[in-house]
C-alpha positions as CSV (number, residue, x, y, z in Angstrom):
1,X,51.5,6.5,22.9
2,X,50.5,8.8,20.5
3,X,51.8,7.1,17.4
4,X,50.3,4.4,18.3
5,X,46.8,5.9,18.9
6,X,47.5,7.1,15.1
7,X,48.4,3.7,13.8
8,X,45.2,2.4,15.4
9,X,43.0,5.1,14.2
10,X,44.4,4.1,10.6
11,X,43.9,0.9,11.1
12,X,40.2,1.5,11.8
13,X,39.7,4.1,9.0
14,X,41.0,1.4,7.0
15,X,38.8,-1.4,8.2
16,X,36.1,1.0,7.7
17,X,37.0,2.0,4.3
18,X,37.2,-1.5,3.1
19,X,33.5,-2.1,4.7
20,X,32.1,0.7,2.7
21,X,34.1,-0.7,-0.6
22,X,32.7,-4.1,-0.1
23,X,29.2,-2.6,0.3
24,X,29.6,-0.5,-2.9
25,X,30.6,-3.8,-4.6
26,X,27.6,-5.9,-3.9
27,X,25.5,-5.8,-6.3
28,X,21.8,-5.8,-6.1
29,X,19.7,-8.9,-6.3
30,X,18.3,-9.2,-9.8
31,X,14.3,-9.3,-10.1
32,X,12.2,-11.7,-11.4
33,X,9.8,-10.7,-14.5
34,X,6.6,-10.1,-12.1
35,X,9.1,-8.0,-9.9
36,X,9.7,-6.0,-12.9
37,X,6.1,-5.8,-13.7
38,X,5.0,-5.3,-10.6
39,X,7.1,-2.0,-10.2
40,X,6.3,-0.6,-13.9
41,X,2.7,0.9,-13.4
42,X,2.4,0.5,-17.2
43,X,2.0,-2.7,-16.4
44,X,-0.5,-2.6,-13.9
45,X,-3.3,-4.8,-16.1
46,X,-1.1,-7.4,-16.6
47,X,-0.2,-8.2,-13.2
48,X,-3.4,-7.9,-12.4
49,X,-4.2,-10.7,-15.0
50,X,-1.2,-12.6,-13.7
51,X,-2.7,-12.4,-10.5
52,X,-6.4,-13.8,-11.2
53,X,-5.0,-16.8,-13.5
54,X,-2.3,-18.0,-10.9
55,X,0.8,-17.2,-12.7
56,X,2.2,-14.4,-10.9
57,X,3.9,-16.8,-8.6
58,X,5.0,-18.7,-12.1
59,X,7.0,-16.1,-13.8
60,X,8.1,-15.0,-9.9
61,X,10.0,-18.5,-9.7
62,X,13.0,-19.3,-11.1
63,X,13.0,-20.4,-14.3
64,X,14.2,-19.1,-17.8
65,X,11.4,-17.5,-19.6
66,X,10.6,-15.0,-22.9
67,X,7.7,-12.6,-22.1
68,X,6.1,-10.6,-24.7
69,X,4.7,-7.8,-22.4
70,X,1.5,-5.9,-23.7
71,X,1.5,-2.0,-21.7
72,X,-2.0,-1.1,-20.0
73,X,-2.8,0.9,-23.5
74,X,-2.5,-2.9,-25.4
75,X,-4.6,-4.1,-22.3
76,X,-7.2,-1.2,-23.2
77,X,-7.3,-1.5,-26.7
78,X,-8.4,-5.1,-26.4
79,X,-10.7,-4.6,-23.4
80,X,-12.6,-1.9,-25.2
81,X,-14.0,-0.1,-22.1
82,X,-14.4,-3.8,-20.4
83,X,-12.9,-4.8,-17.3
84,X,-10.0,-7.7,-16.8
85,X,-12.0,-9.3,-14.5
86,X,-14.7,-9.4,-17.0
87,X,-12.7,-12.1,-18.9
88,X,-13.4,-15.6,-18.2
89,X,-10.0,-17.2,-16.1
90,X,-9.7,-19.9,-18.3
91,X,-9.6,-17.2,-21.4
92,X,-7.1,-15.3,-20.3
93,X,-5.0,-17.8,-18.6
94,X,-4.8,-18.9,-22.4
95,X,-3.8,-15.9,-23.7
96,X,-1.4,-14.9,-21.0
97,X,0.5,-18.4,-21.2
98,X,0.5,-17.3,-25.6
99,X,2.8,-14.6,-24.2
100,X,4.8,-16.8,-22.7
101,X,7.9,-19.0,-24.3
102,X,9.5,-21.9,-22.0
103,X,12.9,-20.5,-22.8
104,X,15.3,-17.4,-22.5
105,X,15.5,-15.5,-25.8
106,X,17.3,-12.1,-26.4
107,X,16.6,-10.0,-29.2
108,X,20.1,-10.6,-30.7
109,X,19.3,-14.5,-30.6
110,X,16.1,-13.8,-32.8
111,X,16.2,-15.2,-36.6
112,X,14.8,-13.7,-39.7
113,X,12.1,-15.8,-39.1
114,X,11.3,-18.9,-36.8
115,X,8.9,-20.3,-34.9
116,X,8.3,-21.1,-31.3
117,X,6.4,-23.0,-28.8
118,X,4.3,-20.7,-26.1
119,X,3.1,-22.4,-22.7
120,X,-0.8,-22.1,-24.1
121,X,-2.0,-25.2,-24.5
122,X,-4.1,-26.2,-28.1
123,X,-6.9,-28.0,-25.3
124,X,-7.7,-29.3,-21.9
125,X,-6.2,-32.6,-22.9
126,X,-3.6,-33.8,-20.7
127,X,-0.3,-33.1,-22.2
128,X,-1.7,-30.8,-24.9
129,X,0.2,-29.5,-27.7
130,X,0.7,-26.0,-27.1
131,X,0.0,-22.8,-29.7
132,X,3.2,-21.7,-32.0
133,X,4.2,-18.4,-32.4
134,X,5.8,-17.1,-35.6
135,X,8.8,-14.5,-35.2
136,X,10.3,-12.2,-37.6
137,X,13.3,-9.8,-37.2
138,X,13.8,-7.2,-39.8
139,X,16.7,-4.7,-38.7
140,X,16.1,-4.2,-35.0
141,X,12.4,-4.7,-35.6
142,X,10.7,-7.9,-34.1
143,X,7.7,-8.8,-35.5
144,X,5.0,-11.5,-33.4
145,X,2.2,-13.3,-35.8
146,X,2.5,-10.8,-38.4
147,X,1.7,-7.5,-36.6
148,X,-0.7,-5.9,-35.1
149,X,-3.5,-5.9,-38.2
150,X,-3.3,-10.4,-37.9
151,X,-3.7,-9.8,-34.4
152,X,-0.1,-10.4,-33.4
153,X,2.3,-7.4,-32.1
154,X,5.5,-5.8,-32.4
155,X,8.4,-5.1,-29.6
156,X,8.1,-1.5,-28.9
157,X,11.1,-2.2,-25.7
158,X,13.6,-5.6,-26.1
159,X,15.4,-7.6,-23.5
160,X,14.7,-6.3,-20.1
161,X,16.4,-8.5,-17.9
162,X,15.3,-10.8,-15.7
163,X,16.5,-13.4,-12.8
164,X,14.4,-15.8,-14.5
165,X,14.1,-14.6,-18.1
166,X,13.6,-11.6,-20.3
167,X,10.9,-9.6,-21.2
168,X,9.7,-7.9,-24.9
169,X,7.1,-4.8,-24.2
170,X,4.6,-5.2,-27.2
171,X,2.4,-3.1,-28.3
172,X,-0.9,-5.4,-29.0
173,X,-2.1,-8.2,-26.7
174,X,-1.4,-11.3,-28.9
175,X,-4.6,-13.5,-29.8
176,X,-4.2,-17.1,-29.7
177,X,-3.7,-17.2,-34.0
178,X,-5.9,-19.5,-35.9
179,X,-4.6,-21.4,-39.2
180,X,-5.3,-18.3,-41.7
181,X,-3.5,-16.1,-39.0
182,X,-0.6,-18.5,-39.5
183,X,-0.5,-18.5,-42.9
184,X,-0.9,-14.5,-43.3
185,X,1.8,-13.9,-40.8
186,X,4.9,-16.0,-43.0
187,X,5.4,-14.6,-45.9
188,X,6.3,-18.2,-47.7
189,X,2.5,-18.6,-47.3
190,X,0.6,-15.8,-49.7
191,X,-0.2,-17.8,-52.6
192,X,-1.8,-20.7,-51.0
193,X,-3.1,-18.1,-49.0
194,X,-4.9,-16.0,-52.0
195,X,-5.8,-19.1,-53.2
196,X,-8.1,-20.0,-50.6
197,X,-9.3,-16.4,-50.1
198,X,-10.1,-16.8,-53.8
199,X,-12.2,-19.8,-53.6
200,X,-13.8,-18.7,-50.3
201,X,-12.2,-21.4,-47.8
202,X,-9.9,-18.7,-45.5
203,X,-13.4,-18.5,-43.5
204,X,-13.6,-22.5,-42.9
205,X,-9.7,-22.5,-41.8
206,X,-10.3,-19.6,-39.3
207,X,-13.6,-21.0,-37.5
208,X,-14.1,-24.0,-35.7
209,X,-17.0,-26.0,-37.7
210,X,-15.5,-29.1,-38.3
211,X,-12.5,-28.6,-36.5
212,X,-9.4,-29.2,-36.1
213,X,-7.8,-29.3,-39.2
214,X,-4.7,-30.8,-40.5
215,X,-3.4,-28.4,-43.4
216,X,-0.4,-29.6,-45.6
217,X,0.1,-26.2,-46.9
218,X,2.6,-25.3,-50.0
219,X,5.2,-23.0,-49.7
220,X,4.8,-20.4,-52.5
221,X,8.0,-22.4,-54.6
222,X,5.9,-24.9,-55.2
223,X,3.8,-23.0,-57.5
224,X,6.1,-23.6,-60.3
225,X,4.9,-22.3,-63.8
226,X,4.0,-25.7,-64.9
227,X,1.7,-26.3,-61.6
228,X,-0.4,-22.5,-62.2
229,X,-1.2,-23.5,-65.4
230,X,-2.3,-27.2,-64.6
231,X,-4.5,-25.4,-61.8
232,X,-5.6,-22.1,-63.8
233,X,-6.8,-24.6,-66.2
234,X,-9.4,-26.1,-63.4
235,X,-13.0,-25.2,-63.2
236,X,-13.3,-23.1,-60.2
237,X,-15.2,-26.4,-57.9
238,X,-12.0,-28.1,-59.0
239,X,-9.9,-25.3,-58.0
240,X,-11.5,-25.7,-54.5
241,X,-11.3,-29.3,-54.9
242,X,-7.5,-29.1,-55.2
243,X,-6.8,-26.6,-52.2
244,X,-9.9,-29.2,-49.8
245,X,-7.5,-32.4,-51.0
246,X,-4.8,-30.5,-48.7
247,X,-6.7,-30.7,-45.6
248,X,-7.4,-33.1,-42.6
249,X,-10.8,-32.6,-41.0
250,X,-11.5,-33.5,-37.4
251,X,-8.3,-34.0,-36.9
252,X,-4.9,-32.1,-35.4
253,X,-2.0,-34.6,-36.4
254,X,1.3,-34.0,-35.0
255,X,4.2,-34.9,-37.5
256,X,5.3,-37.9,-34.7
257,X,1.1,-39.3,-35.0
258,X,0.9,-39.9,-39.1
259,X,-0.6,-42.8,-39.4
260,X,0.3,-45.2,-42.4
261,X,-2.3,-46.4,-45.0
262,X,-4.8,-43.8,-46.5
263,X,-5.1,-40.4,-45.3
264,X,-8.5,-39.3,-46.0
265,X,-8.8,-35.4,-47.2
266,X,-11.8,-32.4,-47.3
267,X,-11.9,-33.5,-51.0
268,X,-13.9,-36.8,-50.3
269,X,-12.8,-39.9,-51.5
270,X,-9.5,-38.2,-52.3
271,X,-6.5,-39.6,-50.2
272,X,-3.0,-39.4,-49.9
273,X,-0.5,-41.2,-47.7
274,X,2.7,-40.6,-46.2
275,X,5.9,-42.0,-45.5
276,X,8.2,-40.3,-43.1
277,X,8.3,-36.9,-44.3
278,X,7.1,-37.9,-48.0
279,X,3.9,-38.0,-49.4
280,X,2.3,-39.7,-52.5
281,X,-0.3,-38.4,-54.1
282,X,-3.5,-39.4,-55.9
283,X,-2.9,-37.3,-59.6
284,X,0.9,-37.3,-59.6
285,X,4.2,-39.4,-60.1
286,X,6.0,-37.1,-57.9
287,X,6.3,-37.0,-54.5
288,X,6.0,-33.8,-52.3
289,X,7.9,-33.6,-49.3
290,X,7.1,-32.1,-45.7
291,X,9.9,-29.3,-44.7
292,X,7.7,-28.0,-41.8
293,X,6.1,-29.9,-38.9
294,X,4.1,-29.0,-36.4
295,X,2.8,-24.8,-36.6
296,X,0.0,-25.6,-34.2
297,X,-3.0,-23.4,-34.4
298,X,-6.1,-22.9,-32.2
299,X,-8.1,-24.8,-34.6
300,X,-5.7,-27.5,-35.9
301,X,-2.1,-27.7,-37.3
302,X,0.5,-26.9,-40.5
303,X,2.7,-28.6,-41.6
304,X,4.7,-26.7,-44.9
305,X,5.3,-29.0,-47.9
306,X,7.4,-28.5,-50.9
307,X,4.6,-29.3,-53.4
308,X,1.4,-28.8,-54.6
309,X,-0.4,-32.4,-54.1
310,X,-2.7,-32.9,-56.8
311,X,-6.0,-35.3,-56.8
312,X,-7.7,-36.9,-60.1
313,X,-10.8,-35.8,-60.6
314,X,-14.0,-37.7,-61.8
């Protein structure tokens, strides 16, 4: 009787035991990003901004997400003594969604440099094309628009895990980057880039009048030796002829909406026209090429080209 008392009392140590083990095993439920925000009191603005705009349920569903997270202190510096709820909903649903990527991306899976799609759309149009954002990777340093100075950010915390994505902490909320922010954040950009600051035209590409604009913008290679001199050799109205003949007003073309025929430019009557991704220009024999579609701005769209298109002049 007693021993088997003591074989029954093993038996239930042993169920127990085996309990405990399987509750030691089971692992916690993972939380979604707006669990994770919700129980950082860092984060407490942006919640709060998720909350107003609708998107808290959003990033609380499943899904497979990137969020560049600004801290209260980005919130603040933005804010300027202003209150969250002092933004208009439809602003700052715009630049929440700008924080936002459709996809799961870890810091390791970062380039040198690429671009992505956020979920803010360019307009109210149905099926709008939404607002690139430009990422850079240097070491363990990731970059967002060019920094903080061209109103972009940097990661300050990488790749907290999610059940639906991963967030980057940032230390900047990330403005929604016009054409000139584009071009100053990638570094293949800063001769066309001094070149319109030069002739006065960064100002037109970073406002609205007479927007959108479609800008096919060289890449710094294709200010060959031969090209500076032909432009250095321009009067400066010429000069801002030249850099107006690469530009689409009124217009935000998507690389899959070229039309054929004539493609009428800034630089008016100057045209050009393309076909597939090459393009014929007025005051040359050779063709440039387009190696970038599609950086879409808040006031229009890039595309890169390999070449400096030239126009004749009167």
């Amino acid at each position: 009787m007693k021993k088997f008392q003591k074989i029954a009392m093993i038996a239930l140590l042993a169920i127990g035991t085996i309990a405990c083990d399987s509750d030691d095993d089971a692992a916690p439920a993972q939380q979604t990003i707006t669990d994770i925000a919700a129980a950082n009191p860092d984060f407490s603005i942006l919640v709060e901004a998720l909350t107003i705009t609708d998107l808290a349920g959003v990033l609380d569903a499943p899904g497979s997400y990137t969020v560049f997270a600004p801290t209260n202190a980005a919130f603040n510096d933005l804010l300027d003594g202003a209150d969250i709820t002092d933004v208009p909903e439809a602003t700052l649903k715009a630049i929440l969604l700008n924080h936002v990527i459709g996809t799961e991306i870890k810091s390791s899976a970062i380039p040198a440099a690429s671009y992505q799609s956020t979920l803010s759309p360019f307009s109210s149009a149905a099926n709008a094309p939404t607002i690139s954002m430009f990422i850079t990777k240097s070491g363990a340093t990731v970059t967002v628009n060019g920094g903080v100075a061209n109103d972009g950010a940097v990661v300050t915390t990488a790749d907290i895990d999610a059940s639906n994505g991963v967030i980057h902490v940032v230390n900047a909320v990330i403005g929604i980057p016009t054409i000139v922010n584009h071009a100053i954040a990638n570094p293949a950009f800063t001769t066309v880039t001094g070149l319109l600051v030069d002739q006065g035209l960064a100002g037109t590409l970073d406002g609205t009048a007479g927007a959108p604009f479609t800008v096919f913008a060289p890449i710094n290679d294709a200010f060959t030796p031969a090209v500076l001199g032909i432009y250095g050799s321009l009067s400066s109205t010429n000069k801002t002829n030249v850099l107006l003949y690469h530009v689409v007003g009124g217009a935000n073309v998507r690389s899959n909406a070229i039309p054929t025929g004539n493609i009428p430019t800034l630089f008016l009557p100057q045209t050009f026209s393309i076909t597939g991704t090459s393009i014929n220009d007025a005051g040359s024999t050779v063709n440039k090429n387009i190696i970038v579609t599609d950086v879409q701005c808040s006031n229009g769209i890039v595309h890169a080209i390999d070449g400096v298109l030239l126009p004749t002049f009167p």
